[in-house]
C-alpha positions as CSV (number, residue, x, y, z in Angstrom):
1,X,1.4,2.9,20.5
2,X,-2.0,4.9,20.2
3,X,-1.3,8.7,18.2
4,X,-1.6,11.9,19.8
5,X,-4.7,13.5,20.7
6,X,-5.1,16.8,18.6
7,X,-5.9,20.0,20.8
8,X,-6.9,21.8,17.1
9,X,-7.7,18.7,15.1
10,X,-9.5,19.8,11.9
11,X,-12.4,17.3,12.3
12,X,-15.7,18.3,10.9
13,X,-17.3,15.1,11.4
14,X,-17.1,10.8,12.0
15,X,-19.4,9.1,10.5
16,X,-19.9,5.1,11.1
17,X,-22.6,3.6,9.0
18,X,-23.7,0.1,8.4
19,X,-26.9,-0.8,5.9
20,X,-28.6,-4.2,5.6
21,X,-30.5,-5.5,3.1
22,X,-34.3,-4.5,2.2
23,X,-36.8,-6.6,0.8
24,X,-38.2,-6.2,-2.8
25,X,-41.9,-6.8,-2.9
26,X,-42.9,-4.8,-6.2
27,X,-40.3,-3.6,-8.9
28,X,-38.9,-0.6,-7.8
29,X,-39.8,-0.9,-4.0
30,X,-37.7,-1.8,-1.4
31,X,-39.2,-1.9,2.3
32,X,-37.9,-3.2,5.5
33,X,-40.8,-4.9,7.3
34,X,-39.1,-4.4,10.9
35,X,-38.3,-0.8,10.6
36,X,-41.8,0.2,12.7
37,X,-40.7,-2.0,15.7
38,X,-37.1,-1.4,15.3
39,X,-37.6,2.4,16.3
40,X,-39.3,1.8,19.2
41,X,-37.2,-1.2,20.5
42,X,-33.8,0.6,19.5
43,X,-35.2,3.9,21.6
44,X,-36.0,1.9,24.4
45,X,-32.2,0.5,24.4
46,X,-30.5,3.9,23.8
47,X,-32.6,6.0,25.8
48,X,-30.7,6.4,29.1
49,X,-27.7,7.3,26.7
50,X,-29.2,9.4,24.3
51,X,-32.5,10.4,25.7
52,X,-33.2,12.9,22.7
53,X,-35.6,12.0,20.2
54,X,-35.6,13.8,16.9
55,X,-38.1,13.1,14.3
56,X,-36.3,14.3,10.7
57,X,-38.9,15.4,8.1
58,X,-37.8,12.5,6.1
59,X,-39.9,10.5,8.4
60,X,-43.3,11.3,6.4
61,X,-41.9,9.9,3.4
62,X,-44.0,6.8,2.0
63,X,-42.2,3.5,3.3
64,X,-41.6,2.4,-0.8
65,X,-39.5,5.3,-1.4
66,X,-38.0,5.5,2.0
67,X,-34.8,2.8,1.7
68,X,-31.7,3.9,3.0
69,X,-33.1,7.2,4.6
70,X,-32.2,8.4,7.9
71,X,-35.8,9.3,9.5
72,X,-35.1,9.4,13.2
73,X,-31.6,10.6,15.4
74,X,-31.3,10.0,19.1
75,X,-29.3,12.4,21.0
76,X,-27.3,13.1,24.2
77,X,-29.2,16.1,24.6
78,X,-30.9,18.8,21.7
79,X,-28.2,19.8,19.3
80,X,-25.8,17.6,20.8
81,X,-23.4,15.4,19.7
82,X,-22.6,12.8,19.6
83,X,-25.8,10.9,17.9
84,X,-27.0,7.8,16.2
85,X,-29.3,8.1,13.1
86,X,-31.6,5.5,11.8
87,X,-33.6,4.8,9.0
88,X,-35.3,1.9,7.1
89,X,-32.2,-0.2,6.2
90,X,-30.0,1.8,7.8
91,X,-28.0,3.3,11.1
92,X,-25.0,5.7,11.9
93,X,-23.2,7.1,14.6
94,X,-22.1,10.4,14.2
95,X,-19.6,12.7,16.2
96,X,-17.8,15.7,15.6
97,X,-15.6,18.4,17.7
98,X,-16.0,16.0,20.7
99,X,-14.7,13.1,18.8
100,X,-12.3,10.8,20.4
101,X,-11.4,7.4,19.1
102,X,-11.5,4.9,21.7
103,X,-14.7,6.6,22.2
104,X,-16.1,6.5,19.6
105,X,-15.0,2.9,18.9
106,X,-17.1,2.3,22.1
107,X,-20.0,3.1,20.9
108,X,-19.6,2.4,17.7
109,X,-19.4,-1.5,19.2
110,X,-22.6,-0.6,21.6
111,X,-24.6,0.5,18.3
112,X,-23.8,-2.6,17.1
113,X,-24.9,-4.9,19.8
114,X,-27.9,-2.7,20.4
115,X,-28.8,-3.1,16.7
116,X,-28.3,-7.2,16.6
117,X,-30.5,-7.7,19.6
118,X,-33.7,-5.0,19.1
119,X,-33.9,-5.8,15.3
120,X,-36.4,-8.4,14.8
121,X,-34.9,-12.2,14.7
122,X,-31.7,-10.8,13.6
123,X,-30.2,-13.9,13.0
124,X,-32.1,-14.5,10.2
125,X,-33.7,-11.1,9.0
126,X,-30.3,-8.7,9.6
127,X,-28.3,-8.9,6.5
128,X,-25.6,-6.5,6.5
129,X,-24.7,-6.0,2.6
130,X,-22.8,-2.3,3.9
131,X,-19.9,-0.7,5.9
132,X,-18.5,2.6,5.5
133,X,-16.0,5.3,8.2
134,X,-16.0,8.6,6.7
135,X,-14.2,11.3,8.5
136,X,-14.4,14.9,7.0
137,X,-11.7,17.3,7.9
138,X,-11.1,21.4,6.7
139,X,-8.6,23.9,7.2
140,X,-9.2,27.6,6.5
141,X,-7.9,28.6,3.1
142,X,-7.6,31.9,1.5
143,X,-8.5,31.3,-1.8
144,X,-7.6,34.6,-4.0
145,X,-4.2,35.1,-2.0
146,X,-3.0,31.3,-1.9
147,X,-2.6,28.9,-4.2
148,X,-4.4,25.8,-3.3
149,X,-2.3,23.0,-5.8
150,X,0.6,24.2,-3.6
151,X,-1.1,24.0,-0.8
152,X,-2.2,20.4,-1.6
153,X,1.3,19.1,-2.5
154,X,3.6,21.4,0.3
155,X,0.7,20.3,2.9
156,X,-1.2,17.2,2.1
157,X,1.4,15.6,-0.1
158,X,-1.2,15.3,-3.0
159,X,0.2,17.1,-6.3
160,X,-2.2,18.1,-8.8
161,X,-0.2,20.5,-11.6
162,X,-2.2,23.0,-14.1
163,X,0.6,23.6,-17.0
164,X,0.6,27.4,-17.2
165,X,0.2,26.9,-20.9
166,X,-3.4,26.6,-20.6
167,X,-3.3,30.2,-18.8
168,X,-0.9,32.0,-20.9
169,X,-2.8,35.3,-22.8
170,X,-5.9,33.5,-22.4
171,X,-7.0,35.8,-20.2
172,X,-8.4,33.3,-17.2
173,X,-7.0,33.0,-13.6
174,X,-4.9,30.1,-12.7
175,X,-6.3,30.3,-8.7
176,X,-9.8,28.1,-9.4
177,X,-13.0,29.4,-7.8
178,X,-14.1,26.1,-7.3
179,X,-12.7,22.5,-7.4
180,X,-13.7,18.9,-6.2
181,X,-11.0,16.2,-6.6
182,X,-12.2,12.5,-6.3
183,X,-9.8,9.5,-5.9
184,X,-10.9,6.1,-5.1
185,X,-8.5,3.0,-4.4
186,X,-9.0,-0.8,-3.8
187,X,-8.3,-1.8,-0.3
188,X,-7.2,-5.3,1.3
189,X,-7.3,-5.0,4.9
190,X,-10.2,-4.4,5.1
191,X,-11.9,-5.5,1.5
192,X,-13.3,-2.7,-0.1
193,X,-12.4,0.9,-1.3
194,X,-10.9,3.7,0.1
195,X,-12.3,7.0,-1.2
196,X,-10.3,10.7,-1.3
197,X,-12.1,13.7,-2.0
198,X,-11.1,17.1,-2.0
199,X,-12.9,20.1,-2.1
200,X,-13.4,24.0,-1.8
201,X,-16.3,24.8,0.9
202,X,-16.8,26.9,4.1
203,X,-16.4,25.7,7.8
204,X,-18.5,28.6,10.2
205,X,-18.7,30.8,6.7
206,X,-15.2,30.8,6.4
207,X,-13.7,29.7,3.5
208,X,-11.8,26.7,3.1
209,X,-10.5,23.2,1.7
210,X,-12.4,20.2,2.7
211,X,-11.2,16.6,2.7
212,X,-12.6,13.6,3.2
213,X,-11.1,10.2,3.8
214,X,-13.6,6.9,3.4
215,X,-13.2,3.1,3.6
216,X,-16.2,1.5,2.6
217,X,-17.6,-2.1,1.7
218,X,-20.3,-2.9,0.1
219,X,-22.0,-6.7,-1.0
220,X,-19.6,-9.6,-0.9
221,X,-17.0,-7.4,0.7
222,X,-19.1,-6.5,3.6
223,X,-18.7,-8.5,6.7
224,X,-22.5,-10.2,7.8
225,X,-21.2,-11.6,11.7
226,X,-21.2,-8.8,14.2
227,X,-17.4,-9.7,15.4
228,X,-16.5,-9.2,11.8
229,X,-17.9,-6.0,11.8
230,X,-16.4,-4.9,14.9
231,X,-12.9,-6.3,13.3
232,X,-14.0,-4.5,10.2
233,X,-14.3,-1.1,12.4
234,X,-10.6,-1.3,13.8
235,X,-9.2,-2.1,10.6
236,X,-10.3,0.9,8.5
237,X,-9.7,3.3,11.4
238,X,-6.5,2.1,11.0
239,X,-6.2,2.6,7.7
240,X,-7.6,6.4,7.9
241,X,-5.5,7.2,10.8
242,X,-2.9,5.8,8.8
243,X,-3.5,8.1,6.1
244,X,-4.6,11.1,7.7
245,X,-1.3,11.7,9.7
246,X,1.3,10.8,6.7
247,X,-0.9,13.5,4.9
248,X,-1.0,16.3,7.8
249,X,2.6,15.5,8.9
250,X,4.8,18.3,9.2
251,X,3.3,22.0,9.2
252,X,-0.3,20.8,9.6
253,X,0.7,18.2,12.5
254,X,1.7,21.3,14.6
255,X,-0.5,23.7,14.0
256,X,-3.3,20.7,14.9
257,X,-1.5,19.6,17.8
């Protein structure tokens, strides 16, 4: 049975992104030959869905140093969302306050096809050697009144303990004016890594704690078949939904829903 849509879910952003492999010509340079014509054919696939071309500054960068840049995004509309990015070696979808699963497995799948049919003999030139979903999340967090390590482990069931040795007569405050907490796992289903970050930052200039949640392949543990990648796709939203609601669930589960 699918979860709960959240009326007050604290998504920042969704981020789908697959990269393929560049060629080497010269030491040090890595090029995709078919990135030229793949802008123009993927536009002319995407373009009655997102009609909105945006050229990124990035886009005057020399080819050589270019790899794994995001030059182009095509849009619903301007400064909407949700959006698909591309670059030499690389594509992602991107959504945020609007973001629904099945939708955005939806298009998720569509970037796919669109991507294995515009990109030049695919079959033999599209080599996949990277998969990552990356959702960011934030809650507002009053920093000088709250403590954020109870936070963490009351809310997020993460515990993170400062002994208040280190604090006593020394003169220093035990509520930190900045943090970023990193964990990183090895993952089965699918193979690869899942990544947990923490971290103090602002959402609309407000202060608060940031959390990310990736799964991620990369080389041998990246699927190369488009149905694998589209198996890959339900398998590490399942594992991030999994996550994300044994985390948030109690207080935070209500005050999202």
């Amino acid at each position: 049975m699918g979860r709960k849509i959240l009326k007050n879910k604290p998504l920042v952003e969704a981020i789908f992104e697959l990269r393929w492999e560049l060629q080497e010509p010269a030491q040090g340079m890595k090029i995709d030959p078919h990135y030229k014509i793949l802008i123009g054919r993927m536009y002319d696939r995407v373009k009655d869905e997102y009609p909105f071309h945006e050229q990124l500054p990035t886009a005057t960068m020399p080819d050589e140093i270019a790899g794994y840049v995001v030059q182009h995004r095509f849009r619903k509309d301007k400064d909407k969302w949700p959006l698909i990015q591309i670059g030499p070696g690389i594509v992602t979808l991107n959504d945020t306050e609007g973001y629904i699963w099945e939708d955005f497995e939806n298009r998720a799948y569509y970037l796919l096809d669109t991507l294995f049919e515009a990109y030049p003999d695919a079959e033999n030139n599209l080599k996949p050697n990277g998969l990552l979903l990356r959702y960011i999340d934030a809650v507002d967090f009053n920093y000088e009144k709250e403590d954020i390590f109870t936070f963490l482990k009351d809310k997020l069931k993460v515990t993170i303990q400062m002994h208040g040795e280190l604090f006593d007569e020394t003169g220093v405050s035990n509520l930190p004016l900045g943090f970023d907490l990193k964990f990183s796992f090895p993952s089965a289903k699918p193979n690869g890594v899942v990544h947990l970050r923490f971290v103090r930052g602002k959402r609309k200039d407000i202060d608060a704690l940031i959390w990310e949640t990736h799964v991620q392949s990369i080389g041998d543990d990246a699927p190369k078949v488009k149905d694998e990648i589209r198996r890959w796709v339900v398998n590490a939203h399942e594992l991030t939904d999994d996550w994300f609601f044994k985390m948030i669930e109690g207080e935070l589960l209500r005050r999202f829903e």
